[in-house]
N, C-alpha and C positions, 0 to 999 in steps of 0.2 A: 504494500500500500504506500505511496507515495502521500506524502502529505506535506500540504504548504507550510513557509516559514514566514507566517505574520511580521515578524521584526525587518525584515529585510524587503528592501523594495528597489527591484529594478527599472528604471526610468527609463534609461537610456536614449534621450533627448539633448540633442545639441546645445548648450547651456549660453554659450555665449557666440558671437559672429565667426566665421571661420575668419584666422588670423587676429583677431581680439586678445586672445592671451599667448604669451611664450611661457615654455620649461623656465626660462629665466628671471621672470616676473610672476610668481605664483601668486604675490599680496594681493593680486587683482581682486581674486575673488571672495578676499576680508573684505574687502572695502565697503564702508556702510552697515559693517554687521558688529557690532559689538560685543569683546569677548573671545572674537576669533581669533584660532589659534592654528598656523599652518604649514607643512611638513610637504617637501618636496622629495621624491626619491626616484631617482636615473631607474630605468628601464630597460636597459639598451639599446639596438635600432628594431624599429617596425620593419612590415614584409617590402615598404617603401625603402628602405633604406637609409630614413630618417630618425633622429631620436625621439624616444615615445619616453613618457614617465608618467607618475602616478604622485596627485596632488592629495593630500590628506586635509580636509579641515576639522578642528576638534572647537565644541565648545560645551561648558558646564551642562545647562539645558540644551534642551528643541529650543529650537528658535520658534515665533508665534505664528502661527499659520502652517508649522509642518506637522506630520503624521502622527507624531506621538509628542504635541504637545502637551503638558503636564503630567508626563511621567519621568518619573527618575530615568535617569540613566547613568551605571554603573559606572561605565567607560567614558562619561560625556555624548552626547550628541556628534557620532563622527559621518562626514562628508564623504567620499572617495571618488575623485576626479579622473580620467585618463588625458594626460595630454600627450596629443598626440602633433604638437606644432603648429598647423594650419586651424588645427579645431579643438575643444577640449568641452569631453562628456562627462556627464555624470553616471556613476557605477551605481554606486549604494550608497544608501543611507540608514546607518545603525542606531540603535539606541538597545543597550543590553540590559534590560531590566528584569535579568535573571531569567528570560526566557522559558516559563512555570513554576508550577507552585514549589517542586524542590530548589530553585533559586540554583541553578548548575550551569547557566548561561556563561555562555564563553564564545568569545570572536577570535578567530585567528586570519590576520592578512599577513600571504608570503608574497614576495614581489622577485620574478626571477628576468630572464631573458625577453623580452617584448610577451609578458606575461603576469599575472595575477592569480590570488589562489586563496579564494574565502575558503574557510571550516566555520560550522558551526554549530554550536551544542545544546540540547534544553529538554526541557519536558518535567514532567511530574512523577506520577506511577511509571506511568508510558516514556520512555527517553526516544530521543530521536538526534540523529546527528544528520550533519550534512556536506558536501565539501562540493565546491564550483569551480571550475577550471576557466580562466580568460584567457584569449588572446586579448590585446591592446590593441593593435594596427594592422588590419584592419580588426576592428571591436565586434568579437563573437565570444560564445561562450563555446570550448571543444569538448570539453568531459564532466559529468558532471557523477554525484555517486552517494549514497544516504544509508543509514540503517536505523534501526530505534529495537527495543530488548523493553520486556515488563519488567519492571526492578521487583516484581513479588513472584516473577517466575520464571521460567529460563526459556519463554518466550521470545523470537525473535526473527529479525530482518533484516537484510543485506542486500542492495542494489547497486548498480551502474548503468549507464549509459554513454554513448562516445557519440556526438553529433559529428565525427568526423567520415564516423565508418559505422553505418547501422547494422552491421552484424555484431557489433562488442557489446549489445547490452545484454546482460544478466539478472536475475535477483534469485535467489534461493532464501529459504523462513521456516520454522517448525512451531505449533503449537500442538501442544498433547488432545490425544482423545479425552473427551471430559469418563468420568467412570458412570458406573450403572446406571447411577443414583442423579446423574446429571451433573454433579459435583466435579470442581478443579483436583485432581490427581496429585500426589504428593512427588514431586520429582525425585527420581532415581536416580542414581549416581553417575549411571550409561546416558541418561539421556540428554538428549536424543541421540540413537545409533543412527549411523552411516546414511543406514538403505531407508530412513523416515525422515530424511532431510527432502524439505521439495525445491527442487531445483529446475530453471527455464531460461532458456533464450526470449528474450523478451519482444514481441513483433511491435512494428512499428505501428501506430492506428492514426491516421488522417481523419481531419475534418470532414463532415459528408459536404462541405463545396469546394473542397480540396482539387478534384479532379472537374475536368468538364463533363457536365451530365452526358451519363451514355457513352462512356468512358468505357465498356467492356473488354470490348477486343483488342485487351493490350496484354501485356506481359510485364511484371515486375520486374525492374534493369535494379540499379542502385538505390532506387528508393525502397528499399528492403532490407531482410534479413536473410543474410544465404548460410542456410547448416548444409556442412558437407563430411561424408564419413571419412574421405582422405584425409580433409587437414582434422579432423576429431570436433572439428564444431556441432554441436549437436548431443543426439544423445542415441546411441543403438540400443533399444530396450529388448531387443529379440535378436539371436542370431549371431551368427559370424560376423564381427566388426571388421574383420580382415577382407573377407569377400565382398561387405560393401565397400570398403576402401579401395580395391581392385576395380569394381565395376564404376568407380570414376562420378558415384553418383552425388546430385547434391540436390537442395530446395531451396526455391527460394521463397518469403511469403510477406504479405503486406496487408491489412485492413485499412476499412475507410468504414467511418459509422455511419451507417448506426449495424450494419450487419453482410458489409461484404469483404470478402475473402479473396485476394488474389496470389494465386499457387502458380510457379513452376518447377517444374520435374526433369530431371536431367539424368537417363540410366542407358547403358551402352547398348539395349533393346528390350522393347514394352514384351513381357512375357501375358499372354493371355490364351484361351483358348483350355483352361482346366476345368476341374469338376464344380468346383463355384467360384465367385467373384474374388475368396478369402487365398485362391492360388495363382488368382492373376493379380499383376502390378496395379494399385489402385492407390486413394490417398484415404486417409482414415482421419474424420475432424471428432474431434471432442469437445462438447459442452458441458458446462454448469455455472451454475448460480455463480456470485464471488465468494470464496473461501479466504481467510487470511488468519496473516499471525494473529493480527490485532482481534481476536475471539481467545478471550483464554482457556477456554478447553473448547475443541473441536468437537460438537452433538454428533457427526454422521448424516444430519439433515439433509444438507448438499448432497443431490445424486448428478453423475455422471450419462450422458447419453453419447451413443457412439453414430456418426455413419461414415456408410465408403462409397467411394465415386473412382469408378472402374476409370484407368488411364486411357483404352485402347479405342473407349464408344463413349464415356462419361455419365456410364447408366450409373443412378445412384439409389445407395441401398441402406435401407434400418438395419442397426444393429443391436449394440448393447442398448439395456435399456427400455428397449423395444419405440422410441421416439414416436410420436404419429404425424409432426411435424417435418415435414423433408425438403434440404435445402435444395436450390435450382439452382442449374449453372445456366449463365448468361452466356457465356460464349467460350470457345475450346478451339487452340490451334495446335499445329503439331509441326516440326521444320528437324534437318539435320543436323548436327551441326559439324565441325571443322575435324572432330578426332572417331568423327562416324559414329555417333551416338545419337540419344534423339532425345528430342525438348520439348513435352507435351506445358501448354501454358492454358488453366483454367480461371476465369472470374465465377465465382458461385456467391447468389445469396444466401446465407446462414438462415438454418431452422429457429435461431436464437439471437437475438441482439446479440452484441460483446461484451460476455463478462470473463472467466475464466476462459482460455481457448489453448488445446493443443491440437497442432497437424502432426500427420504420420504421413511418412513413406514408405508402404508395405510392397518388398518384392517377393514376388513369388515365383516359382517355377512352372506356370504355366499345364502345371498337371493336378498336382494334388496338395501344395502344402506350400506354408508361407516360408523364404530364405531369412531374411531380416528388415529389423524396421527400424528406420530413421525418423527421432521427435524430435521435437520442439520442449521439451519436458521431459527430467525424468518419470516417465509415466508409471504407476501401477494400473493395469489393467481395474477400470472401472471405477478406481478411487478419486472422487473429486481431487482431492486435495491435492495430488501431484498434477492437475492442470497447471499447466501457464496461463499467462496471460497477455497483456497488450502495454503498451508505450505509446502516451499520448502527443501527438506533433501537433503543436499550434499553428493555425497557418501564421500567426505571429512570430512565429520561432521556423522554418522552415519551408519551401514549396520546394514539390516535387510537379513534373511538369512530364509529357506524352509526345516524346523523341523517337519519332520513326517507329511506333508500336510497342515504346517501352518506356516503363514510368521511373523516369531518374531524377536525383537531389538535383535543385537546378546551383544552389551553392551550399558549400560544405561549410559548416558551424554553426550553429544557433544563433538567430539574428538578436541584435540586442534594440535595435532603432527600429523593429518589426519589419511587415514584409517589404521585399523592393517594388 
């Protein structure tokens, strides 16, 4: 679960004329404000090849009219400017007043190479941390990454994201089954084992005006997330991880809300023509509700439904679960590609809006019996709880754009000044 950090607020609005301030004259932006107190510090050069730095304003309070007028703040009221020479933005603006009710708030700014690197810490029962990665010049955010833990149990969460490269994001989280009786469980010493950690690649999910309506018949290019069992991205929950590794095969996948799914499949030949759909090549989506750490005991409530959408015809079929909802694909292409293997690319609407989601790539051999399957999650067969889930793109933080039948980043980093 991703959760916002009320203290912190990204602007990222031009503050003053371009060429109005220099790294050399930072008093500018005391000027008139009484109290101010302010901190210059070198950057290095931007991707211009210019010097970039980072202006610090500090004062006792908020000033009158900002966001957290008449609250304490621990640290003071601090500023964080980038200058970038010709122009100079506003970052953030802090006020650490202890950041919840156990008062654990903490700000950290690291300033390295044409770059910036908030942490930050708080919560109450619930803790939560955070950390932001900046570029300066050109002003993006590239990585960004969170967890939070119940401080009464050994509840917890761990995430990443890299707007550089949307295949690195991750989160993995464990909360215990609650016991019979409905009751929070006493934690064990083990716990959690290994194999009851849930773990995912996290899909990207677009705004539903993201794309141009009727947007079907395309193919997920870099505006995605590609698991592949050569380089280990992913997760082989059945099977020979070797043979999948061999057969070169990988997926790629991307949502757009409120419930579509765009899959490609990449295996060195669609095996089909066995005894049912479970031995030919097909893709397997799983639903459910949202499950998370932040439940401190897990009821079981959440169920799991399964279905599969044959590669070879795109017939699609209930499974686990027994669904009575069944999702429809929109459109389905199929092309060679360059090492003689073949790229089935499908858009389907979901039986189910986006809450929990994992895709499978099930190969089979075309006779009687499944080889192995590539997730998106460590999946257990059936168990909500090891679904994945999604990564929300704002169109304010990213557009992905429909290049010759493929949906790519149109630029790399998270926008800070929103869309272009």
């Amino acid at each position: 679960m991703r959760r916002p950090l009320a203290a912190v607020l990204v602007v990222g609005a031009a503050l003053l004329a371009p060429g109005a301030l220099r790294a050399a004259d930072p008093q500018v932006l005391c000027d008139g404000r009484p109290g101010c107190q302010v901190k210059a510090t070198p950057a290095g050069l931007g991707k211009n090849g210019k010097p970039v730095g980072v202006i610090e304003l500090t004062f006792e309070q908020p000033p009158q009219g900002a966001w957290a007028e008449g609250i304490e703040c621990r640290d003071g009221w601090r500023e964080l400017y980038v200058d970038a020479g010709d122009e100079t933005t506003e970052l953030l603006e802090l006020c650490n007043d202890g950041y919840g009710a156990a008062g654990i708030g903490e700000d950290e700014i690291e300033i390295g190479d044409n770059s910036l690197t908030h942490s930050q810490v708080g919560g109450s029962a619930w803790r939560w941390g955070r950390t932001d990665v900046y570029q300066l010049q050109p002003l993006r955010e590239l990585r960004e990454a969170w967890d939070g833990y119940w401080s009464l149990g050994l509840n917890y969460e761990t995430g990443s994201w890299d707007w550089t490269n949307w295949s690195q994001g991750d989160v993995e989280w464990w909360s215990p089954a609650c016991r019979s009786d409905g009751e929070i469980p006493e934690p064990g010493p083990n716990d959690p084992s290994d194999e009851e950690i849930n773990r995912a690649v996290l899909i990207p999910r677009l705004e539903a005006t993201a794309l141009p309506a009727g947007s079907y018949d395309v193919s997920p290019g870099t505006c995605a997330t590609t698991l592949s069992a050569e380089t280990g991205r992913g997760f082989v929950v059945w099977g020979d991880a070797a043979a999948a590794a061999a057969d070169a095969a990988w997926m790629k996948l991307l949502t757009v809300e409120p419930d579509l799914l765009y899959v490609a499949v990449r295996t060195q030949r669609i095996a089909a023509g066995g005894k049912s759909w479970l031995s030919d090549d097909h893709i397997e989506i799983w639903q459910s509700p949202t499950v998370s750490y932040y439940e401190a005991c897990l009821t079981g409530e959440a169920k799991a439904e399964q279905w599969a959408v044959r590669l070879i015809d795109s017939a699609v079929f209930a499974a686990e679960g027994t669904p009575r909802e069944m999702p429809q694909v929109l459109a389905r292409s199929s092309t060679v590609d360059s090492g003689g293997g073949v790229i089935v690319s499908m858009t389907l609407k979901l039986a189910q809006p986006l809450e929990n989601l994992s895709v499978v790539f099930s190969k089979g051999d075309g006779a009687s019996r499944q080889l192995w399957l590539l997730a998106s999650s460590a999946l257990r067969f059936g168990q909500a709880v090891s679904l994945g889930t999604t990564f929300a793109v704002p169109a304010t933080a990213a557009t992905c754009v429909v290049d010759e039948g493929r949906i790519n980043v149109k630029r790399w980093g998270r926008a800070i000044e929103g869309p272009e």
